[in-house]
DRENTORTI-169929 format. One line per 8 residues: number of its first residue (from 0); their letters; for each residue x, y, z of C-alpha. Coordinates in nm, 4 decimals, m for minus. Layout:
<sites>
NUM	A	X:Y:Z; ...
</sites>
This chain:
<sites>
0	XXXXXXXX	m1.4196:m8.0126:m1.7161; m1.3770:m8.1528:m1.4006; m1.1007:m8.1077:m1.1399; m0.9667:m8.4671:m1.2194; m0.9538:m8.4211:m1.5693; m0.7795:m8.0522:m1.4867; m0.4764:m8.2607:m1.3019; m0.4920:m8.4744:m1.5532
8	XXXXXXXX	m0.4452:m8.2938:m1.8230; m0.1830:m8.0699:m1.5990; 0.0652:m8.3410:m1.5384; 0.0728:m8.4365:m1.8854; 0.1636:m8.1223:m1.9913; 0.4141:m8.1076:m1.7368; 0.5562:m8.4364:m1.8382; 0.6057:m8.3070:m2.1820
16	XXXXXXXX	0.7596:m7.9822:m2.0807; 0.9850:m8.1480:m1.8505; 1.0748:m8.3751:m2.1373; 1.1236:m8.0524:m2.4077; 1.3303:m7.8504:m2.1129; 1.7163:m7.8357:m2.3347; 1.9018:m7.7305:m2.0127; 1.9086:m7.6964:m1.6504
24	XXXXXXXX	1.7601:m7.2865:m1.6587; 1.4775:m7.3598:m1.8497; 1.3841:m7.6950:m1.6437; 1.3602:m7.4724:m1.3317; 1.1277:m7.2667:m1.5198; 0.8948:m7.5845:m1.5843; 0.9176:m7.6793:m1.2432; 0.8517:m7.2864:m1.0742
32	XXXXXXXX	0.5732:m7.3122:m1.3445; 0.3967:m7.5873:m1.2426; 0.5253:m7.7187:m0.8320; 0.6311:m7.3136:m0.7595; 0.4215:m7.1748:m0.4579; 0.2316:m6.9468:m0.7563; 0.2341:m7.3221:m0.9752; m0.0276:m7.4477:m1.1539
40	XXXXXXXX	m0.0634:m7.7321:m0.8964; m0.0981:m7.4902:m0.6371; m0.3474:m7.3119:m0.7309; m0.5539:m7.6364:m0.7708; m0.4181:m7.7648:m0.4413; m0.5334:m7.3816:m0.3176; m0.9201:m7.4399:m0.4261; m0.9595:m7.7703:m0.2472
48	XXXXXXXX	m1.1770:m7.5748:0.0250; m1.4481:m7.4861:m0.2319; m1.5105:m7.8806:m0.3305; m1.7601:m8.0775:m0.0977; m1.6173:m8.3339:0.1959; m1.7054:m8.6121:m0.0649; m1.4780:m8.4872:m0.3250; m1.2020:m8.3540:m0.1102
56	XXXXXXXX	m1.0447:m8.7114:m0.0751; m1.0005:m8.7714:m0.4185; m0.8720:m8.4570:m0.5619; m0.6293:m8.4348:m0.2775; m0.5249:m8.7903:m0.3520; m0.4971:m8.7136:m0.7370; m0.2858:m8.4354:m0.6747; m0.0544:m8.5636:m0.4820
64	XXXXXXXX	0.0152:m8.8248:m0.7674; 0.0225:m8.5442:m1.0116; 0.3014:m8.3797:m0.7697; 0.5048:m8.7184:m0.7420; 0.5140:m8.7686:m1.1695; 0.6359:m8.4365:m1.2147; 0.8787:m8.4411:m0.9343; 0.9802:m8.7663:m1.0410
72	XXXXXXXX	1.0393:m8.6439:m1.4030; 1.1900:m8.3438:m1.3029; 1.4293:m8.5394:m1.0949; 1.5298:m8.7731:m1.4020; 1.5593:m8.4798:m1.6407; 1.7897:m8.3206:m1.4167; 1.9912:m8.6111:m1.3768; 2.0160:m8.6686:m1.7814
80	XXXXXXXX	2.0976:m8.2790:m1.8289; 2.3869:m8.2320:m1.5477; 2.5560:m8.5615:m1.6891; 2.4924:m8.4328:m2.0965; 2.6366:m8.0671:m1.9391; 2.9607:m8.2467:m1.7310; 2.9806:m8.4865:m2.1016; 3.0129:m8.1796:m2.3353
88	XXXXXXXX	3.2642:m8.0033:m2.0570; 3.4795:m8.3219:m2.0787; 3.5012:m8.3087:m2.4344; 3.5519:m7.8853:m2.4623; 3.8474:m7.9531:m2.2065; 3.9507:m8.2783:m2.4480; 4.3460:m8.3028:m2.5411; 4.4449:m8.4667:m2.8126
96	XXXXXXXX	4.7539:m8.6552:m2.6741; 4.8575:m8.6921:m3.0561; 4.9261:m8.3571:m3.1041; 5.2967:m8.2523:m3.1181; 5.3857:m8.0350:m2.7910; 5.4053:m7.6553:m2.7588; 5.7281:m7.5695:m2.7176; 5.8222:m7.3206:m2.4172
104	XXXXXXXX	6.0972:m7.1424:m2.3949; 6.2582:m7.1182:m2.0756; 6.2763:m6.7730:m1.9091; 6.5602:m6.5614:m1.8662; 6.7731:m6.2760:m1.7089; 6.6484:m5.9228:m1.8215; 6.9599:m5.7309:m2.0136; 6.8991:m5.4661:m1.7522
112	XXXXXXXX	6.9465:m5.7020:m1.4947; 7.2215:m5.8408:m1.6990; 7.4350:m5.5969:m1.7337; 7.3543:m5.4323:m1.3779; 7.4975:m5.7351:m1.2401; 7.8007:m5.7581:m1.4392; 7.8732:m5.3928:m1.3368; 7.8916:m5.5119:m0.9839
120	XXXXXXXX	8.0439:m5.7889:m0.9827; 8.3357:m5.6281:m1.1716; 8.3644:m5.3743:m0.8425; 8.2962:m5.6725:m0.6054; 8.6412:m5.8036:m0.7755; 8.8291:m5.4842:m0.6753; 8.6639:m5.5346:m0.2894; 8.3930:m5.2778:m0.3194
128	XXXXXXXX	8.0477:m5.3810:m0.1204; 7.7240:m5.3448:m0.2598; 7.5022:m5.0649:m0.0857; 7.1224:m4.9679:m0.1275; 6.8941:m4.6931:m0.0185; 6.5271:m4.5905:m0.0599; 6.3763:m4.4761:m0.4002; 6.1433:m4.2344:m0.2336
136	XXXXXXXX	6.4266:m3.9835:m0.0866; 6.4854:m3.7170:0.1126; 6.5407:m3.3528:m0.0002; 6.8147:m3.3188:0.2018; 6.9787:m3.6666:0.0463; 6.8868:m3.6261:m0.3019; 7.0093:m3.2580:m0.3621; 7.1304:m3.0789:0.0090
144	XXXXXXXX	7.4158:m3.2850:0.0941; 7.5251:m3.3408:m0.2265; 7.5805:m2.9825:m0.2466; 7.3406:m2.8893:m0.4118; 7.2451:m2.4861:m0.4212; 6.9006:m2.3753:m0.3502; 6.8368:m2.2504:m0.6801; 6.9756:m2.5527:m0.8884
152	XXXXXXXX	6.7802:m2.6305:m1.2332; 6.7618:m3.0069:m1.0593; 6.5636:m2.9159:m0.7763; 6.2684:m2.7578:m1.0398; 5.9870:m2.9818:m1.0609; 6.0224:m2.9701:m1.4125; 6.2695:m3.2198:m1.3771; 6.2473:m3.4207:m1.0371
160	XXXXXXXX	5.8958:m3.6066:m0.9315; 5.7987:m3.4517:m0.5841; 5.5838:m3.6353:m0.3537; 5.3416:m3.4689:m0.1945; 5.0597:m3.4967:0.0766; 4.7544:m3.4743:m0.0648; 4.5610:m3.4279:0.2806; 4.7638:m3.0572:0.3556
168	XXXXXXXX	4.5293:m2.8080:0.3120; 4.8407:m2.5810:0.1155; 5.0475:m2.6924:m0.1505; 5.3562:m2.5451:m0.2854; 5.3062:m2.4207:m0.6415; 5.6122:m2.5025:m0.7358; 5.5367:m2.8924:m0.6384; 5.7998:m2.8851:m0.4869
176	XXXXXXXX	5.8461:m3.0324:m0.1115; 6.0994:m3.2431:0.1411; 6.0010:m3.6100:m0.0470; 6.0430:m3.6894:m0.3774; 6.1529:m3.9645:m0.6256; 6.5490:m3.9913:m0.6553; 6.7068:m3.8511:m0.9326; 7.0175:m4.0402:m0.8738
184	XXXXXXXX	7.1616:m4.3114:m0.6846; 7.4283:m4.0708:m0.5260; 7.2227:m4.0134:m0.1836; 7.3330:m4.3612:m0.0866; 7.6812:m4.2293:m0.0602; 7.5523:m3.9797:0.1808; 7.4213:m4.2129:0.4025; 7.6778:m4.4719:0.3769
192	XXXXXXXX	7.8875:m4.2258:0.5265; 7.6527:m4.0842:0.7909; 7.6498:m4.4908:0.9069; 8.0103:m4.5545:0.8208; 8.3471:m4.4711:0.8689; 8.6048:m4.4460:0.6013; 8.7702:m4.6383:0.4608; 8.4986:m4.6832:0.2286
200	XXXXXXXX	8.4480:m4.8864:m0.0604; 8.0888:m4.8904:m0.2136; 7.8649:m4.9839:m0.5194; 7.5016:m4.8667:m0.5407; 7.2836:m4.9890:m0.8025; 6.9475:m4.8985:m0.8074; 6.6425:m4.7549:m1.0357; 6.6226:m4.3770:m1.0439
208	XXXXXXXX	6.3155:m4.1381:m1.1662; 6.3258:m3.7888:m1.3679; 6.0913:m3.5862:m1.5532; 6.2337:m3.6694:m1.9419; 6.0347:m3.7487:m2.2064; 6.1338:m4.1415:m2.3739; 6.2856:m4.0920:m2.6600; 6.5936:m4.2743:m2.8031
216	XXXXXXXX	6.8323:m4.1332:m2.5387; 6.6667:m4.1414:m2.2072; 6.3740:m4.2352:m2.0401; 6.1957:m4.1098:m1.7060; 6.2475:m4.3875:m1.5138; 6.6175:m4.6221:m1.5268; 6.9055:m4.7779:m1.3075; 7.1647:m4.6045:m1.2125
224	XXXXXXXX	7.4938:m4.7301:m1.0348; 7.6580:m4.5101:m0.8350; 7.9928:m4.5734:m0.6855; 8.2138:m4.4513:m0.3668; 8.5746:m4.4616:m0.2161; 8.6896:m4.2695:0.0858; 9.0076:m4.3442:0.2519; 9.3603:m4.1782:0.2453
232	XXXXXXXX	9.5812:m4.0523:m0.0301; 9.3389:m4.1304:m0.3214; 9.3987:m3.9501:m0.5427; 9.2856:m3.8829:m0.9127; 9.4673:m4.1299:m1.0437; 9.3227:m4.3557:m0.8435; 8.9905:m4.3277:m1.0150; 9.1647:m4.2928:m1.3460
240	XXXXXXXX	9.2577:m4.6499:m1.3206; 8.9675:m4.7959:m1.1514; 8.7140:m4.6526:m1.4614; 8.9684:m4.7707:m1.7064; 8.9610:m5.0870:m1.5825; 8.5949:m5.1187:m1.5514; 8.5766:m4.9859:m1.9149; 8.8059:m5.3211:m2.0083
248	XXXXXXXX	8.6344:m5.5086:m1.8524; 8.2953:m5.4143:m1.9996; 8.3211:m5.3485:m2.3116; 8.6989:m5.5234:m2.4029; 9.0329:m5.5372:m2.3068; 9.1521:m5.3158:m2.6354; 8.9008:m5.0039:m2.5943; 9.0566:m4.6818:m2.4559
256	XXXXXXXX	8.8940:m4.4326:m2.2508; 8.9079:m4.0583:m2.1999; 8.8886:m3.7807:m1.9529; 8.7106:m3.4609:m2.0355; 8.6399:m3.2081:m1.7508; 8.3020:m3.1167:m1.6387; 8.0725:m3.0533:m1.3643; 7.8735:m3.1545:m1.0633
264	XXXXXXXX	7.8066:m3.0143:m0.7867; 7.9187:m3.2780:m0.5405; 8.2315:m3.3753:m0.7358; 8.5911:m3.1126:m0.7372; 8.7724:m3.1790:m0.9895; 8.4823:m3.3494:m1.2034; 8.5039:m3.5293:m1.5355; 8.2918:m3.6741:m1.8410
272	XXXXXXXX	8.4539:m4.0435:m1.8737; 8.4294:m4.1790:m2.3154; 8.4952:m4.5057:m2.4123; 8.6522:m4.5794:m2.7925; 8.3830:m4.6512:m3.0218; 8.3734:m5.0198:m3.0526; 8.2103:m5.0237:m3.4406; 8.5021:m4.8294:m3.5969
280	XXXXXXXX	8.7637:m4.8330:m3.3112; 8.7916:m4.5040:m3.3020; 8.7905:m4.4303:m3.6289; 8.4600:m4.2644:m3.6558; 8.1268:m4.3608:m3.7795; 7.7362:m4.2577:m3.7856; 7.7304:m4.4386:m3.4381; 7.9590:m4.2058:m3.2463
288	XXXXXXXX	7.8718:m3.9197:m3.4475; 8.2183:m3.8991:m3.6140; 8.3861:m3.8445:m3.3486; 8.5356:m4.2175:m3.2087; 8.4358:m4.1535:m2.9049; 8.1148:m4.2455:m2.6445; 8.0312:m4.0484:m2.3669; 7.9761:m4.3482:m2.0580
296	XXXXXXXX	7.9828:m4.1965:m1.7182; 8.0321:m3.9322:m1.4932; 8.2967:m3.8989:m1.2020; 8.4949:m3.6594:m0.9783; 8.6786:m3.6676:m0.6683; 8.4271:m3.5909:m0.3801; 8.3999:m3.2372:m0.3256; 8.4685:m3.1132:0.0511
304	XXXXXXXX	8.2081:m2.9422:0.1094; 7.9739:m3.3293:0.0879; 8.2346:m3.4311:0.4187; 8.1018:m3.1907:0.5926; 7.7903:m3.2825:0.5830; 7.8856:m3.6095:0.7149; 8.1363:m3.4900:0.9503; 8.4557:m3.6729:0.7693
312	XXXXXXXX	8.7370:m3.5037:0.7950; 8.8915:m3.3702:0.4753; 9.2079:m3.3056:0.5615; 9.2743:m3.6600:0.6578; 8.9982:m3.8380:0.4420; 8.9743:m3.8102:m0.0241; 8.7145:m3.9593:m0.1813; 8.5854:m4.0165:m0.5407
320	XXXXXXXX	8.2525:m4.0849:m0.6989; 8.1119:m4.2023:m1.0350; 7.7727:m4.2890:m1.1844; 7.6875:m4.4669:m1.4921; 7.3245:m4.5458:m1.6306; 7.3256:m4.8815:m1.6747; 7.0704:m4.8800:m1.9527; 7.3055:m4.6348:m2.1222
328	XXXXXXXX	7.5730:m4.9236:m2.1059; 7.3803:m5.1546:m2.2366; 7.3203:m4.9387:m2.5615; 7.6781:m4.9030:m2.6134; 7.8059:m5.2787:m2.5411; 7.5228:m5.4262:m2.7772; 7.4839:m5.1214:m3.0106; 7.1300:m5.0410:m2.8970
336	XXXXXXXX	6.9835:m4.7668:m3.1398; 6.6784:m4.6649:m2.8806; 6.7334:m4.7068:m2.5432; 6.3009:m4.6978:m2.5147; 6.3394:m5.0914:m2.6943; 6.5094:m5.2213:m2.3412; 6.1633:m5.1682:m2.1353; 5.9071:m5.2339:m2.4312
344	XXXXXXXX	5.8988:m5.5987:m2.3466; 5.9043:m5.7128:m2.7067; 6.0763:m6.0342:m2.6660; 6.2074:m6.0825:m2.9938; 6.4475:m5.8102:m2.9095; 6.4895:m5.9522:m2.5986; 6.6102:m6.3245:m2.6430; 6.9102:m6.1865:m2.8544
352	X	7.0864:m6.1524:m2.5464
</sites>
């Protein structure tokens, strides 16, 4: 066989595997095949030095018309693929403007958020300010000034998150060091005061960390708000009447409240602060545990020993602070079994409220 009935044969071959070629991938594989610099054409276009000056002329001439059908093909091929390719991505993306629309419902406050705000803005009412510190605090914040001793169960890492250095060469065994994750929202009364001078009227809200397992009853990370007044002649009574009004106001004017001593370190005289159970009034049911009663808060008139770390002077100066988890609230206002179904994000639960 000659080399003009080689091209010959070549380009329609290439014609008709141009014209077979189902999508752009395999196309480029016809035309690598055949116009590539290791093509078919190539190689012929390649041998042209073995032929004799009379020949030359000719082949070169044939192949060149060879090259223009198949780049020619190649070109309309393409052309016909991309526009079948953009054709079939028209009508995947298609909407059928008959089609009834999806309803979305609009988005909406978090209950945490929910009832976090109501919190405040029942203290913003009695002229309290709102306050925040950092989540990542201080030793000395989080348990020191609070009055905390060195050997306090609080300070174990088996119940705070420490933060530590990774880059020290030493590290405690205890985990234990100066940073960690706040327990409480109570070292923003420290530094309030460190910045301020009494009087002093402050809310804190914030989230708060600590090593507990979820369960139905707590979880290991949750928003606290913490609360603050410093000025002259409070007294007990004065908080007294501030919680039991809170307690009306969140959960309804005809629910009573309670006092039972307790203790915390930064608090003298402390208390436990219940709430009448709202299901059976105080009767007693499976939800209170028989007893009519649910435990809320925690609160206590501010022990001395915190003004002097603050240098406020407590024979001039009383304070009192309280604390209440807010996701704790919301269990008891809504009657919340498991306190885990506020963060789980199932929003069947959520859109009740």
């Amino acid at each position: 066989m000659g080399v003009a009935e080689e091209l010959e044969e070549m380009r329609d071959e290439g014609l008709a595997a141009i014209a077979s070629a189902e999508d752009l991938a395999s196309l480029d594989a016809v035309r690598v095949a055949y116009l590539g610099k290791k093509g078919l054409l190539t190689g012929v276009l390649r041998g042209l030095g073995q032929l004799s000056p009379q020949e030359r002329p000719a082949v070169g001439k044939a192949s060149n018309d060879v090259r223009e059908s198949l780049e020619k093909a190649l070109a309309e091929r393409r052309a016909h693929l991309e526009e079948a390719h953009l054709e079939a991505r028209v009508a995947a993306g298609a909407v059928d403007v008959t089609l009834p629309g999806r309803v979305r419902l609009p988005g909406r406050e978090h209950l945490i958020n929910m009832i976090t705000r109501e919190i405040v803005e029942i203290f913003l009412g009695l002229g309290y300010e709102v306050a925040e510190g950092p989540e990542a605090e201080l030793d000395y914040y989080n348990f020191t000034a609070l009055n905390h001793p060195p050997a306090h169960p609080a300070r174990a890492a088996s119940d705070t998150f420490y933060v530590q250095d990774l880059s020290m060469e030493t590290v405690d065994s205890t985990g234990e060091s100066d940073v960690l994750l706040r327990t409480h929202t109570s070292p923003v009364q420290i530094r309030v005061m460190e910045q301020g001078k009494p009087p002093l009227y402050v809310i804190a809200p914030g989230r708060v960390y600590r090593r507990d397992i979820a369960d139905p009853s707590h979880l290991p990370q949750f928003h606290q708000v913490e609360g603050l007044v410093v000025d002259e002649g409070i007294t007990f009574g004065d908080l007294k009447g501030t919680l039991d009004y809170f307690c009306k106001e969140m959960f309804g004017r005809d629910r009573r409240t309670r006092f039972r001593p307790h203790f915390f370190p930064f608090t003298e005289p402390s208390a436990e602060v219940d709430v009448s159970c709202g299901i059976c009034d105080g009767a007693g049911c499976r939800f209170c545990k028989g007893t009519g009663w649910l435990e809320i808060l925690g609160c206590g008139m501010v022990d001395p020993n915190v003004f002097e770390y603050v240098a406020v002077d407590s024979e001039r100066y009383v304070g009192f602070a309280f604390g209440m988890g807010v996701e704790r609230i919301a269990a008891l206002k809504y009657n919340i079994p498991d306190l885990r179904m506020l963060v789980e994000g199932d929003m069947r639960f959520l859109r009740q409220f």
